[in-house]
C-alpha positions as CSV (number, residue, x, y, z in Angstrom):
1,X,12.6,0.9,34.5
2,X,14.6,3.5,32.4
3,X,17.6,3.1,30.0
4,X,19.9,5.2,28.8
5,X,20.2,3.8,25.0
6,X,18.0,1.3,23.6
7,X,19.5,-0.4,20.1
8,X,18.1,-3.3,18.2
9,X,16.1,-5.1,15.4
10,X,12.5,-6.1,16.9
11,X,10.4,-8.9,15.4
12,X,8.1,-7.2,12.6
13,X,4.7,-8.8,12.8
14,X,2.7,-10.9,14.2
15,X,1.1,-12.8,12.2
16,X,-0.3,-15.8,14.8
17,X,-3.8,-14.9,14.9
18,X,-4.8,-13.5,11.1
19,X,-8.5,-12.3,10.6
20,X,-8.5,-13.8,6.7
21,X,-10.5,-17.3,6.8
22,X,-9.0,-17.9,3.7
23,X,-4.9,-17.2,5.6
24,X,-5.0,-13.6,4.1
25,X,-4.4,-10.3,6.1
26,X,-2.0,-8.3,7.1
27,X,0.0,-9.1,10.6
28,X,0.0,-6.8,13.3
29,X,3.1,-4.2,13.0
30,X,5.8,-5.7,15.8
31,X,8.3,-3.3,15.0
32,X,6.2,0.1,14.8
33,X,4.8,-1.5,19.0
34,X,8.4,-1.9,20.1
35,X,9.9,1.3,19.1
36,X,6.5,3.4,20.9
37,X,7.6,1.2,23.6
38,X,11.0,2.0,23.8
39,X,10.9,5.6,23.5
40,X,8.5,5.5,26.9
41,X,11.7,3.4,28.1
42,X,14.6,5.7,27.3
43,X,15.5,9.1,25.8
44,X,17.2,7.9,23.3
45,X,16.4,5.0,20.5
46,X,18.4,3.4,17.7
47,X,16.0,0.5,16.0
48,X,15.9,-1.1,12.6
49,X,12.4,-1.2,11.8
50,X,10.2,-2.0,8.2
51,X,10.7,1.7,6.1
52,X,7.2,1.3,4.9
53,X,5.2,2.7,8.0
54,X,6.9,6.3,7.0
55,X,5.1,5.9,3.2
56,X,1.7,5.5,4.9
57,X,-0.6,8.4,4.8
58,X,-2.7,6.4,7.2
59,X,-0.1,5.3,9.8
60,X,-0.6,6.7,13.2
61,X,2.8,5.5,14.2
62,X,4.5,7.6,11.2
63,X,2.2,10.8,12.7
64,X,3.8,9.9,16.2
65,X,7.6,10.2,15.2
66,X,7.2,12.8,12.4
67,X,5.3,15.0,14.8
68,X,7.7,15.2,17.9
69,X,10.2,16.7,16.5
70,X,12.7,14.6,18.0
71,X,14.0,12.1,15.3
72,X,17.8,12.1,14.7
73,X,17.9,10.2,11.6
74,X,16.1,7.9,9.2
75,X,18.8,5.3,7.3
76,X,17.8,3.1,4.4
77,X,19.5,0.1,4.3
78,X,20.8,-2.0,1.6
79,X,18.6,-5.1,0.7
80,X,22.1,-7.4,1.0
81,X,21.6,-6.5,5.1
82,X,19.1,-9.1,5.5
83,X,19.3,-11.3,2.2
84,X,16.5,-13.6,3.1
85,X,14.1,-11.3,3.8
86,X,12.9,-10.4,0.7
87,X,10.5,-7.2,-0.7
88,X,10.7,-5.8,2.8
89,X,12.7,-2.4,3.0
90,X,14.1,-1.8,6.4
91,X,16.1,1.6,8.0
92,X,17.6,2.5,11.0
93,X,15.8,4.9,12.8
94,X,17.3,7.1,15.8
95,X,15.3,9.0,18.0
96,X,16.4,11.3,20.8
97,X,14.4,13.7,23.0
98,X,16.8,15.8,23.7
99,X,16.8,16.5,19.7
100,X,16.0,19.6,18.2
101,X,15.9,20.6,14.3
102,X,15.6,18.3,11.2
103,X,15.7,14.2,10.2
104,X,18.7,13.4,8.3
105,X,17.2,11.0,5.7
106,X,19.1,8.9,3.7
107,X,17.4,7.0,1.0
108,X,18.1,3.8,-1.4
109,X,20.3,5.8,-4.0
110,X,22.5,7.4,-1.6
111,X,20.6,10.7,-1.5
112,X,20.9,12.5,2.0
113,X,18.2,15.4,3.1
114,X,18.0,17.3,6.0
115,X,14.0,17.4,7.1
116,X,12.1,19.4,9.4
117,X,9.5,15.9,9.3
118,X,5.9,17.1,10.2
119,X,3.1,14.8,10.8
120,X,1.6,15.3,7.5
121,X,4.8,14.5,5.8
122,X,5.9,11.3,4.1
123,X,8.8,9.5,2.8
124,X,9.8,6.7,0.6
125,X,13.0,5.3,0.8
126,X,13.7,5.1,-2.7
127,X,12.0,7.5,-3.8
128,X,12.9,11.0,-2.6
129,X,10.4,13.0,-4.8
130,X,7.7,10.9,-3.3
131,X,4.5,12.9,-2.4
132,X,1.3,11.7,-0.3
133,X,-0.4,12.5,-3.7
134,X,-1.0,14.5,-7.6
135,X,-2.8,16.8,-8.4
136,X,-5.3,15.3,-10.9
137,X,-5.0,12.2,-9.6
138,X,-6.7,8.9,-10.4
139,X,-8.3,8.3,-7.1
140,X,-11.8,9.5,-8.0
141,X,-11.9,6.5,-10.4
142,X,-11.4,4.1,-7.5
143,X,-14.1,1.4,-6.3
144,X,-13.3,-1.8,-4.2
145,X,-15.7,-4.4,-3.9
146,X,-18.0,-4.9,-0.6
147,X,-18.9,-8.9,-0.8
148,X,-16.4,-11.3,1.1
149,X,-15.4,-14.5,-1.7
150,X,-16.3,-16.9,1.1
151,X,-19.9,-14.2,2.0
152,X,-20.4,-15.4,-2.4
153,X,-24.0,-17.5,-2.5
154,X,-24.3,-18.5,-6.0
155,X,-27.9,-18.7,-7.9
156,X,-29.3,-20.0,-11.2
157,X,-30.5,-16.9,-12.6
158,X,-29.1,-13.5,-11.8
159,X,-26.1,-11.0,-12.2
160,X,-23.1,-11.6,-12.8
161,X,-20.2,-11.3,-10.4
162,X,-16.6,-11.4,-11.1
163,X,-14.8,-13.0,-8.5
164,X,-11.2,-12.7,-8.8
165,X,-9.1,-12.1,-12.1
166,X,-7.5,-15.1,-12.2
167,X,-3.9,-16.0,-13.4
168,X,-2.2,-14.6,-16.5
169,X,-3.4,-15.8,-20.0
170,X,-6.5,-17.0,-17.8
171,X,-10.4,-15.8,-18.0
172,X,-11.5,-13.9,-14.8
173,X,-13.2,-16.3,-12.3
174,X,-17.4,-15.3,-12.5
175,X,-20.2,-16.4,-10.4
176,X,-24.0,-15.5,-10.6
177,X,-25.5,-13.9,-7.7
178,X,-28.8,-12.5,-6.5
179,X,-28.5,-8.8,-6.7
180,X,-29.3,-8.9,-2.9
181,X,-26.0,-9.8,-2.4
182,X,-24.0,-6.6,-3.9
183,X,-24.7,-4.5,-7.3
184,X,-21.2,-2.8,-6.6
185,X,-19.5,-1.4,-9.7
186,X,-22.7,-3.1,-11.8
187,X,-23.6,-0.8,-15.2
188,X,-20.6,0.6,-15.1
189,X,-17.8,0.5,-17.5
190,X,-14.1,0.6,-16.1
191,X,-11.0,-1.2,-15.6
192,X,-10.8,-4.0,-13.3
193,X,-7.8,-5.8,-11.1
194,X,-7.4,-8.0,-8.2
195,X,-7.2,-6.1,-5.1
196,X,-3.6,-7.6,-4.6
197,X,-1.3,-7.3,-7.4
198,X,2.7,-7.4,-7.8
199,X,5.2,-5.6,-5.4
200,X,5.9,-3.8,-9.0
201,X,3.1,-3.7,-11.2
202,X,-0.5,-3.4,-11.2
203,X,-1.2,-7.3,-12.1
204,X,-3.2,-8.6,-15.0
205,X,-6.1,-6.1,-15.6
206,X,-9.2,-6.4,-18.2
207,X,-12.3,-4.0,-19.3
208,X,-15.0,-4.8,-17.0
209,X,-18.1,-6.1,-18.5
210,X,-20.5,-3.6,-18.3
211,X,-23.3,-5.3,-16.6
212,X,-20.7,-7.2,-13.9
213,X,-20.9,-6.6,-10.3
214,X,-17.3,-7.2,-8.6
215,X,-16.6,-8.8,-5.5
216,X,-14.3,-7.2,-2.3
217,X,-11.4,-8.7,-4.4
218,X,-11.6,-7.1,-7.3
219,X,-10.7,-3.4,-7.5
220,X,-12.4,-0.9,-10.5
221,X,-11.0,2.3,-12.1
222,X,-13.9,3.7,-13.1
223,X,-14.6,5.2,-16.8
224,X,-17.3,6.9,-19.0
225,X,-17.1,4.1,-22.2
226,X,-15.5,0.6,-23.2
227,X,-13.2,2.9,-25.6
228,X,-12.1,5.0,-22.4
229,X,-11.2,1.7,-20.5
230,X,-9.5,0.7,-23.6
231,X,-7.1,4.0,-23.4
232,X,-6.8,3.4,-19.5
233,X,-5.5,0.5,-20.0
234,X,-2.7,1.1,-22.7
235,X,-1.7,4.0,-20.7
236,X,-1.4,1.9,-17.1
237,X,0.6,-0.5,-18.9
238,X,2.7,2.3,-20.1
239,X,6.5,2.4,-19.5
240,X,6.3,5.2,-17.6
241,X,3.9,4.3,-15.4
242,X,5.1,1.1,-14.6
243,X,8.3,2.5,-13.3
244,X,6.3,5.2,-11.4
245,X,4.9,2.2,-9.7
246,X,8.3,0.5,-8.7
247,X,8.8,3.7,-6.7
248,X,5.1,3.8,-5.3
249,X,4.2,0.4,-4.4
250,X,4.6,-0.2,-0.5
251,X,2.7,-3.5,-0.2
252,X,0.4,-6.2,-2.6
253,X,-2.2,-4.2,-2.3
254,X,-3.7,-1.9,-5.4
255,X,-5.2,0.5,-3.6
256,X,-6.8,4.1,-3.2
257,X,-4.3,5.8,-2.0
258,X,-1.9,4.0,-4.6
259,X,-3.9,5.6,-7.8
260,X,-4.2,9.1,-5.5
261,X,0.1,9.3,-6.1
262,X,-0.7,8.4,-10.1
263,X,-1.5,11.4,-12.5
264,X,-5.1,10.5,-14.0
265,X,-4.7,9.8,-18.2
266,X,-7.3,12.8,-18.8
């Protein structure tokens, strides 16, 4: 079966069979299935899709489109298009493989670029000096966690392990564990967060105790002292940082290739 146009607004995820005992996890990506789908189907596509694949150094879909050469246009939408849905960015993306020569993007603030899109390109829709990363970025201080919260066997005498950060104005939930279990980030000064923040912001963040271990939750930006985590701190609560991360922040999640698009404090 072949069509001649195909237009519409797919489902986004799927989020019916999650992997996360505890009802976390991400859903798999609905929209990024249909529009592979569709351009086997016809030669030319029109869809309104999630913008946030095209941010993702890691997304194999974004690699797909960017490298064929044959996308028309990419179209940021205005949040009032969809009111209910909320912190999800959506565009209109047109494909054609009779196509040849650049992507007219048009982001958030009405900016419009012609693009000769590569695979190794990326794009944010409201942010069109977005890069994939800085140079002296912060993403050699990054550490995650290994140890699952529900994997956490708790002992009478051991290490410490923090947890989770808990809420604002709230101590960071600790257990003690064997050292069996995980030593990651233990003896090791830095700054520590919950692996899932704010669409916005970073979340609440404290100098890790030096002797702590941290758990897959928790995320650490390394340092060399407590005074060094002290600075790190002031400067990711920083104006300016914090409305670098409005711009950056594609999901929850604090992660490595977040702090790889942030210029490192030393």
């Amino acid at each position: 079966m072949k069509f001649d146009v195909i237009i519409g607004n797919p489902p986004y995820s799927d989020r019916s069979n999650m992997s996360d005992p505890n009802g976390g996890g991400n859903g798999g990506n609905l929209d990024a299935k249909f529009f592979l789908k569709c351009i086997e189907l016809s030669d030319k596509v029109s869809l309104i899709i999630r913008a946030k694949h095209f941010s993702k150094v890691a997304s194999n879909f974004r690699k797909t489109l960017f490298g064929s050469g044959k996308l028309v246009s990419i179209l940021h939408l205005p949040k009032e298009t969809f009111p209910t849905i909320l912190n999800t960015e959506t565009c209109v993306v047109t494909w054609d493989i009779n196509h040849e020569g650049p992507c007219k993007v048009v982001y958030a603030d009405g900016t419009v670029v012609d693009r000769n899109l590569t695979e190794k390109d990326v794009i944010k829709l409201n942010n069109p000096e977005y890069v994939a990363e800085v140079d002296n970025n912060m993403a050699h201080r990054f550490m995650c966690g290994d140890l699952k919260r529900n994997r956490i066997v708790d002992v009478d005498d051991g290490i410490e392990l923090i947890e989770i950060m808990g809420r604002t104005n709230q101590p960071m939930v600790t257990r003690t564990i064997s050292a069996e279990q995980t030593i990651k980030g233990r003896n090791k000064h830095g700054v520590v967060m919950n692996l899932n923040g704010n669409w916005d912001g970073f979340g609440k963040m404290e100098i890790k105790p030096f002797k702590s271990a941290i758990s897959k939750q928790i995320i650490m930006l390394e340092t060399s002292s407590h005074e060094e985590s002290m600075e790190l701190i002031e400067y990711l609560k920083s104006d300016r940082i914090q409305e670098q991360i409005k711009t950056l922040k594609v999901s929850f999640c604090n992660s490595k290739y977040l702090f790889s698009m942030i210029k490192d404090f030393k």
